[in-house]
C-alpha positions in Angstrom: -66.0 31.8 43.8 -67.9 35.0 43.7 -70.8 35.3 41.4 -73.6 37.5 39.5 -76.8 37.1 38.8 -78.2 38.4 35.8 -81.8 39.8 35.8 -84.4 41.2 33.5 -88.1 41.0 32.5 -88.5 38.2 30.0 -87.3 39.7 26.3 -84.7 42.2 27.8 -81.3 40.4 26.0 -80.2 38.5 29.3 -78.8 35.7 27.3 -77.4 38.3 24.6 -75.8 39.9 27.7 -74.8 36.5 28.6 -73.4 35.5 25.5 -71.5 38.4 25.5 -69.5 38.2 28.8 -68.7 34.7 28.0 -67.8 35.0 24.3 -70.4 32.3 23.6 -71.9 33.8 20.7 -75.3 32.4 19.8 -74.4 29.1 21.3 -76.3 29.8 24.4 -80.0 30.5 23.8 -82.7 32.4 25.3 -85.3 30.6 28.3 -88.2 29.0 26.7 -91.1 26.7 27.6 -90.7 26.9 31.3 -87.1 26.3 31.9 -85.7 28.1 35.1 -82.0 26.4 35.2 -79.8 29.2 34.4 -77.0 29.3 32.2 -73.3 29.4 34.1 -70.3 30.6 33.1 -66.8 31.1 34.8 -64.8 33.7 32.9 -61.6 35.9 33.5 -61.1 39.2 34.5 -59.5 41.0 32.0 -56.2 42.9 33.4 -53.7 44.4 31.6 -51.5 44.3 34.4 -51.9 40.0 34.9 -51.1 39.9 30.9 -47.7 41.8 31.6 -46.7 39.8 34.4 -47.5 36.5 32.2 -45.3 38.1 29.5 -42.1 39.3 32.5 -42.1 35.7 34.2 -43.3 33.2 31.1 -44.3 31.1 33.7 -45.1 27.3 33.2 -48.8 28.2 34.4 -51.0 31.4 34.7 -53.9 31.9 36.5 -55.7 34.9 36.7 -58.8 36.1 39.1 -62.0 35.0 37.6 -66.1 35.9 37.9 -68.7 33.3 37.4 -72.1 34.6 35.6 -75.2 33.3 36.1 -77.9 33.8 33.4 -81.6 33.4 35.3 -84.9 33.1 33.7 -86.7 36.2 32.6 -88.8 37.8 35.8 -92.3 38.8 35.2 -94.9 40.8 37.6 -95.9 38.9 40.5 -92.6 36.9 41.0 -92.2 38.8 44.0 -95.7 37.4 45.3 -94.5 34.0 44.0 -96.6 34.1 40.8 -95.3 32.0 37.7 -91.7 31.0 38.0 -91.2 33.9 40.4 -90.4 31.8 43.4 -88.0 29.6 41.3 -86.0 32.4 39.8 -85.8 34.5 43.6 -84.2 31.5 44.6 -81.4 31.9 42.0 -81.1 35.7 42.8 -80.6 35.4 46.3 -77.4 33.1 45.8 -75.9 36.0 43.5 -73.3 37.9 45.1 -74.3 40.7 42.9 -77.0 41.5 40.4 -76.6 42.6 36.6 -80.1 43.8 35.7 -80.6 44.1 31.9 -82.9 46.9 30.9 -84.4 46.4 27.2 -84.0 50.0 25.0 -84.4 48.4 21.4 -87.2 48.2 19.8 -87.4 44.9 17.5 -90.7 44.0 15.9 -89.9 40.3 15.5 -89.2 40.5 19.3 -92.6 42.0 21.0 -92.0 43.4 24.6 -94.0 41.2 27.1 -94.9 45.2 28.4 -96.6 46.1 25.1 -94.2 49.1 24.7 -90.7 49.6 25.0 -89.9 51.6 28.6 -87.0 51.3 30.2 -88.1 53.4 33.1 -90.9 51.2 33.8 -88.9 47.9 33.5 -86.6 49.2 35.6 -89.2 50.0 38.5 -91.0 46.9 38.0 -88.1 44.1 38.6 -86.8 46.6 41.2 -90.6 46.0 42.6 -90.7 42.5 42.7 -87.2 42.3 43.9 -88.9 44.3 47.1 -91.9 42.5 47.4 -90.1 39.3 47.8 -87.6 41.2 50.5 -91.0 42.3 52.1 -92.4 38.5 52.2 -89.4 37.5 54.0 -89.6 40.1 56.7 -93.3 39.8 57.0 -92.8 36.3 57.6 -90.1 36.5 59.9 -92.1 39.0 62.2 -94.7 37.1 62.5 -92.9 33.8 63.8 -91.3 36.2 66.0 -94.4 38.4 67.0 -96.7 34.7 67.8 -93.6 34.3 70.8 -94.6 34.7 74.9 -90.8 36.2 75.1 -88.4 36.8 73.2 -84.4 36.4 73.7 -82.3 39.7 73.9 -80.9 39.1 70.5 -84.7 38.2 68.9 -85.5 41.4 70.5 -82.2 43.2 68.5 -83.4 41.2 65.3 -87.1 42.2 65.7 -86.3 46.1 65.9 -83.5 45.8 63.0 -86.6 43.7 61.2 -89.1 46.8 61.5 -86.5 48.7 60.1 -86.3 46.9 57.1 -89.9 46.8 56.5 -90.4 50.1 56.8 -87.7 50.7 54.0 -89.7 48.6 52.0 -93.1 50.1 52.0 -91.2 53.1 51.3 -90.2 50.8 47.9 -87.0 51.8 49.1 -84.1 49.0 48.3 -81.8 47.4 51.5 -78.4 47.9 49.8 -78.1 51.5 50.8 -79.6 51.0 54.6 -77.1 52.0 57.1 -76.4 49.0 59.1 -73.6 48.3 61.9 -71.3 45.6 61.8 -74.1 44.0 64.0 -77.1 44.6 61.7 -74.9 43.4 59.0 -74.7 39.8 60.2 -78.1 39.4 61.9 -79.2 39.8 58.2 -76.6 37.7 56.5 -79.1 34.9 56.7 -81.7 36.1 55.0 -79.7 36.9 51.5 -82.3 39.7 50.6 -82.4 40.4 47.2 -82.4 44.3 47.6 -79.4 44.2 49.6 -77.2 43.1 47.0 -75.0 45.3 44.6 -76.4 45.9 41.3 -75.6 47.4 37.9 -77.6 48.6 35.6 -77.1 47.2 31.9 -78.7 49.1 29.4 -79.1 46.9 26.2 -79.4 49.4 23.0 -79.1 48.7 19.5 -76.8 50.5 17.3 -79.0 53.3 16.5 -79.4 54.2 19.6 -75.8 56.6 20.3 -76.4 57.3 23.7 -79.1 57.6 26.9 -80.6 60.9 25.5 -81.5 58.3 22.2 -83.5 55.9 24.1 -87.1 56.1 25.2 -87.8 58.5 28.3 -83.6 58.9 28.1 -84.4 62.0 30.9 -86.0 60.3 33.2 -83.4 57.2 33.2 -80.8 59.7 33.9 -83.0 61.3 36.2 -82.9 58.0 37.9 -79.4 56.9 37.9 -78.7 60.2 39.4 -81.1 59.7 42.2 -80.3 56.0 43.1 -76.4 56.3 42.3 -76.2 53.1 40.7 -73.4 51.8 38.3 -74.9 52.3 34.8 -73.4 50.1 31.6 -74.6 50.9 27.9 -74.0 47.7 26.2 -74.9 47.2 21.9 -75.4 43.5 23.4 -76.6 42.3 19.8 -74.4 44.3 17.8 -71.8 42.7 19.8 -72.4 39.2 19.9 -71.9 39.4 16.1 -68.9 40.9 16.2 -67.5 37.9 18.0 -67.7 36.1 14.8 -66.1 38.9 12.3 -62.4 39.4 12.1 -61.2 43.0 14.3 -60.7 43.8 10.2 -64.2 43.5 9.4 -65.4 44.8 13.2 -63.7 47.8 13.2 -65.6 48.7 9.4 -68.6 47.1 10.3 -68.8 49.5 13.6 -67.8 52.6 12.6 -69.4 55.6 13.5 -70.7 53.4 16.4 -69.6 54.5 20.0 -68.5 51.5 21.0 -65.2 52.0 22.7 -63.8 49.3 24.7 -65.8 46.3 24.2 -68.5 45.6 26.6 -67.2 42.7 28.3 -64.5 44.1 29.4 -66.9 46.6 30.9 -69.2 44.5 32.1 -66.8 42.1 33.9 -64.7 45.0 35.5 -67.9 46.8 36.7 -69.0 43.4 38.4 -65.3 43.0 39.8 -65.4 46.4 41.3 -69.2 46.7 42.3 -68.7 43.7 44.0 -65.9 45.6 46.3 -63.3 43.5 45.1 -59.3 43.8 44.6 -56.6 41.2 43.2 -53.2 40.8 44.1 -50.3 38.9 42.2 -47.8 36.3 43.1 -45.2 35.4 40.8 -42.6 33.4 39.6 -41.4 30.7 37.1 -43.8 28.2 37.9 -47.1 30.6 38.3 -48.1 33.8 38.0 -51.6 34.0 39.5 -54.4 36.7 40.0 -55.7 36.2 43.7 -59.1 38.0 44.6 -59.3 39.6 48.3 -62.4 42.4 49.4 -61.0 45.6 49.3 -60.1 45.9 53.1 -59.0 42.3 53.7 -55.5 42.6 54.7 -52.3 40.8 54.4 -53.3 37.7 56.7 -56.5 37.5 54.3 -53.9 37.5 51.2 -52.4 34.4 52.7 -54.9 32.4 53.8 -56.1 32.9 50.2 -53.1 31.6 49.0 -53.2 28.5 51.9 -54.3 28.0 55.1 -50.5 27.2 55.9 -49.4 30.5 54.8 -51.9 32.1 57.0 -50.9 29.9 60.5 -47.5 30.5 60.4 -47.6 33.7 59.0 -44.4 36.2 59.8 -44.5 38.8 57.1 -45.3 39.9 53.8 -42.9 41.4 50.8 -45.1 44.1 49.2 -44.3 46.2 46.4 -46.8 48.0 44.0 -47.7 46.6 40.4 -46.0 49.8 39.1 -42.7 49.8 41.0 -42.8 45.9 40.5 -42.8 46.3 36.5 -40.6 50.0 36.9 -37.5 47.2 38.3 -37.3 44.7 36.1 -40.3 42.5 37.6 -38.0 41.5 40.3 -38.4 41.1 44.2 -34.4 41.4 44.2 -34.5 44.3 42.4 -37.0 46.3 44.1 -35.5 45.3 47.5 -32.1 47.1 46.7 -33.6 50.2 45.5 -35.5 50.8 48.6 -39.2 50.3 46.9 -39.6 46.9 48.3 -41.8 46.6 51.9 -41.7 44.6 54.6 -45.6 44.6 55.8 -47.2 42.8 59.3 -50.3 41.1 59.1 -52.6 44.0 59.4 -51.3 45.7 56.6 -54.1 46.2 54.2 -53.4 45.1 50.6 -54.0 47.7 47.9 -54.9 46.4 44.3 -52.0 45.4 42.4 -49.7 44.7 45.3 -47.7 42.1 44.2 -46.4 40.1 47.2 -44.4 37.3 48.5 -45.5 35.7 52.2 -42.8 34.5 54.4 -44.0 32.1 56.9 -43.0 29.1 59.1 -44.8 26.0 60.4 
């Protein structure tokens, strides 16, 4: 199962923005005295399309696609040069298949910022730092082994040049994920899970009088820098809405009015990691399950059965497609769809769009 990390200085509302995907409420609390075990949590992805096919099929058991969350310890300056728990918590980060970094905007006196100041510039550029230095450690290290050869092989020679490359990125404090790398490049650095290679999205963590970017300390220059590095950006009330997990939508909707809240920030948050994390889902259905299957967006039909089982996938023949839309536009039936001509009959390089629903005919 695919999973994200979620990062922050110490302080920032991780385990708010924790509690908050998971619907936890206060029940999980924040890291204290040390403790570097982070806090895990599988949840569902919410989609309106899954709840409507439950609803068409009643089947007798529905399972749809799902995101674990991974809340890590607070990271401080140095933890890229191993200092403190630094070398603990990069260890955590680099099994994340994504990275949720929480950005503190509020300012709470009972709550001091380890900083001093609230800044959600700075805070930004220092975890993005130490996510770099560590990065840089790793290539550093890797040259040297590499440099202290007589002779090297012709691919340690390919690894050593595509190596350089990355280190020069780095001292440029520039991150890995947008490097352009071949197919090649790719998977000579699989291994080393660098931290700066990995999708991220920026949560920022307001409180409720805070209405929008331009409301939050050095707002320009945070927009300045979302601009410049592209990133996927998520404003999130994550205390105002842990509480509202424990008032009736009655009492919510009064309690938040006036507040900008729209849809609620889980939904947001889990459908920004679904998508950051390039991924799709595709249904299968009938009376006994309808289920949410997650593919990367480019897998293709082959991938969709194999997913299902490796049976489906060695005697594969063909796949039944039909779009979630002319699926639901016909009744929500294969038969249907098949004699009005919207059905498809698709070969095993066929790549599956999000929402297909599909059916795989195979033999053993």
């Amino acid at each position: 199962m695919l999973h994200c990390g979620i990062v922050g200085l110490p302080l920032s509302g991780k385990t708010t923005v924790f509690n908050v995907i998971t619907k936890a409420g206060a029940e999980v609390k924040p890291y204290a005295g040390g403790r570097t075990d982070p806090n895990r949590a599988v949840v569902e992805v919410p989609d309106s399309r899954f709840d409507l096919l439950v609803l068409a099929h009643n089947p007798r058991k529905a399972t749809p696609a799902q995101v674990e969350f991974v809340d890590l310890a607070g990271l401080s300056k140095g933890a890229g040069k191993g200092a403190g728990l630094g070398n603990a918590f990069l260890s955590f980060a680099a099994d994340a298949d994504a990275l949720l970094h929480v950005i503190r905007c509020f300012s709470n006196g009972a709550v001091e910022h380890p900083e001093g100041s609230v800044n959600p510039l700075r805070d930004w550029e220092i975890l993005d730092m130490e996510l770099i230095f560590r990065d840089l450690g790793i290539v550093e290290n890797r040259l040297g082994k590499l440099s202290s050869r007589k002779k090297l092989l012709p691919e340690e020679t390919a690894e050593r040049a595509l190596l350089e490359r990355c280190r020069d990125r780095l001292m440029e404090e520039r991150p890995l994920r947008d490097m352009e790398l071949s197919p090649e490049d790719s998977r000579i650095l699989r291994g080393f899970t660098f931290v700066t290679a990995k999708p991220q999205i920026i949560v920022l963590n307001m409180d409720e009088t805070q209405t929008g970017i331009e409301s939050i300390p050095g707002g320009a220059d945070i927009e300045r820098r979302i601009s410049e590095s592209g990133a996927c950006v998520i404003k999130l009330y994550g205390r105002l809405e842990m509480d509202l997990m424990e008032l009736s939508p009655e009492e919510a909707a009064e309690f938040t009015e006036g507040i900008p809240i729209g849809e609620p920030g889980r939904n947001r948050l889990i459908a920004g990691a679904y998508s950051t994390l390039g991924l799709i889902s595709f249904f299968t259905c009938g009376p006994d399950e309808v289920r949410a299957w997650t593919l990367r967006d480019g897998d293709s039909a082959l991938d969709a059965a194999g997913a299902i089982h490796t049976d489906l996938a060695k005697g594969f023949i063909r796949a039944q497609v039909v779009s979630y839309d002319d699926y639901a536009a016909h009744n929500n039936s294969f038969a249907t769809c098949r004699d009005t001509g919207v059905l498809r009959l698709e070969g095993r390089d066929y790549r599956v769009r999000d929402g297909d629903v599909i059916e795989i005919r195979f033999n053993i």
